[in-house]
N, C-alpha and C positions, 0 to 999 in steps of 0.2 A: 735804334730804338731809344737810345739814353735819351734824344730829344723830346720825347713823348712823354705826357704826363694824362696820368689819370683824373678828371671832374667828375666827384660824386656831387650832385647839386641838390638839398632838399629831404636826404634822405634820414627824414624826424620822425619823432612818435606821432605828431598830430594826423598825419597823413597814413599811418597804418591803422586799419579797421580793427584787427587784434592787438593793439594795443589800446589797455581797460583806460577809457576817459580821451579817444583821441579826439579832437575838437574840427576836425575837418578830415576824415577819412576819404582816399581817394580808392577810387576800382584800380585791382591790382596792384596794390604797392608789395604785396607779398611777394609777386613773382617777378617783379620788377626789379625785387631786392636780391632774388636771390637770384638770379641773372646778372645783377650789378657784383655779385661776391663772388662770381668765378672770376670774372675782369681783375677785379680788387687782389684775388688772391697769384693770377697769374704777374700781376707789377710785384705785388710784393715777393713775391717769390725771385722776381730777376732785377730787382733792387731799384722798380725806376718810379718815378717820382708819382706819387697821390695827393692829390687836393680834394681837401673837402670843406665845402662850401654851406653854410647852414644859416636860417632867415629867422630873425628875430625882430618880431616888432618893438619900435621903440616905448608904445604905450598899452598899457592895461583894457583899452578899450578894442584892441585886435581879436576879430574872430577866431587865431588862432597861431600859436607860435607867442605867446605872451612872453614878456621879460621874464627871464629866470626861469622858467616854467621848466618841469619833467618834460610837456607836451613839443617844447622848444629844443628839447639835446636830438641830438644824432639818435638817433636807434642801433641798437647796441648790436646788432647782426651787419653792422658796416661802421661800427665804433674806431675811431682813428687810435693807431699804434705811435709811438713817440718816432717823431723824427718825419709824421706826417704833416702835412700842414691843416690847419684850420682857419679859415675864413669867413669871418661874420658879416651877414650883410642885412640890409635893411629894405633894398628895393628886389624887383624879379629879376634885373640886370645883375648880374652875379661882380662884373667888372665897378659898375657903377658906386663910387664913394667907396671903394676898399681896396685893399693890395693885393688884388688878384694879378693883374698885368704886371707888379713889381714884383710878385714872387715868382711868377712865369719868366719873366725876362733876366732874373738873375740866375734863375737854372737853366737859363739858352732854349726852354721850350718851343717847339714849332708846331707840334704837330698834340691835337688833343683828342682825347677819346671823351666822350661824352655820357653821362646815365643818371638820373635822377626823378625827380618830379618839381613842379606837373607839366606836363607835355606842353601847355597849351599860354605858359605864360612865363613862367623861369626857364624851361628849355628853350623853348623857343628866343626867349630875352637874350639868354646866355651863348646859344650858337651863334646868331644873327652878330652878336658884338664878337664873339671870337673871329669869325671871319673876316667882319670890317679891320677888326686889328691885323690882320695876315696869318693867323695861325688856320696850317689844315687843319680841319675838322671834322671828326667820324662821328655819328650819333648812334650808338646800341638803341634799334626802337624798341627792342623786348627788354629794356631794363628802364624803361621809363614806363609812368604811371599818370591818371589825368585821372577826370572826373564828368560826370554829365553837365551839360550847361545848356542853360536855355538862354531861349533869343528870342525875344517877339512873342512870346507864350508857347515855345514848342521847347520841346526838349529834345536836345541833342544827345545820343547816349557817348560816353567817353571814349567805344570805342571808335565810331563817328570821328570825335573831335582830336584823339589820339590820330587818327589815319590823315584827316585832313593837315594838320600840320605836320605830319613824316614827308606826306605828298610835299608839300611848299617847301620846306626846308631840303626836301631832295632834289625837287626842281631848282633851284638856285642858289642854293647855299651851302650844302655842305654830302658827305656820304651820309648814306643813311642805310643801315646795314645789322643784322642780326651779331646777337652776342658773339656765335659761334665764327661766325668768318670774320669780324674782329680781333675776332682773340687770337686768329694766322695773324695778325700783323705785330704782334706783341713779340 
């Protein structure tokens, strides 16, 4: 397991509905989180490696995740410990334009567990490239989190849109798998 690394991807204030001013709340990030801090706490407990990954937009005009913003830090129930790493990104590709692949590859990572939000655009971004790079990849679907989305003037409810990319990413890409039988492989 030392080659396994934990991806928390996403896991902000903007995206919690009980957090007061979140600027893009999704369904479920409460239980997404706390499904993501058993994982969290089983690596840190056996000392192996956590990344955490967090999206900030470059300008004031973003919907959500502004520069500097409270709305933009981690959320503090999956707040990184020293000796974690942190990764700032700017696009849904988690790899794209930062040193996620450099900090993976200098801890010999191969294999990742995966948990954040949102299902349907950063996870999906984020697995899709982990795998093209060669890393196994497990996705916890009960510790990720989405939103409703419409298409054509219908609405899609998130968990809809949550289910339809577990489906896709499991058909070709990677495990896709409950917190609880991931956490046997820790």
């Amino acid at each position: 397991m030392a080659n396994t690394a934990l991806l928390l991807i996403d896991f902000q204030n903007d995206y919690f509905p009980t957090y007061e001013g979140a600027k893009w709340a999704l369904s479920g990030t409460e239980a997404a989180a706390a499904k993501a801090q058993v994982l969290l706490a089983q690596f840190r407990e056996k000392q192996l490696p956590v990344i955490h990954v967090r999206h900030e937009f470059p300008t004031e005009e973003a919907p959500f995740f502004l520069p500097n913003s409270d709305g933009a830090k981690i959320h503090q129930s999956l707040a990184p410990i020293d000796g974690e790493s942190v990764i700032q990104k700017q696009h849904a590709n988690s790899f794209r334009e930062t040193s996620l692949k450099a900090v993976l590859d200098e801890r010999n990572i191969d294999q990742l567990i995966i948990v954040g939000a949102m299902t349907h655009n950063c996870i999906d971004a984020v697995t899709r490239a982990a795998v093209d790079f060669g890393y196994d990849s497990h996705l916890a679907h009960d510790a990720c989190a989405t939103l409703d989305l419409t298409f054509e003037g219908e609405t899609v409810p998130a968990k809809h849109v949550h289910a339809a990319f577990m489906a896709a990413l499991q058909f070709g890409y990677c495990n896709v798998d409950s917190t609880e039988n991931l956490s046997k492989l820790i």
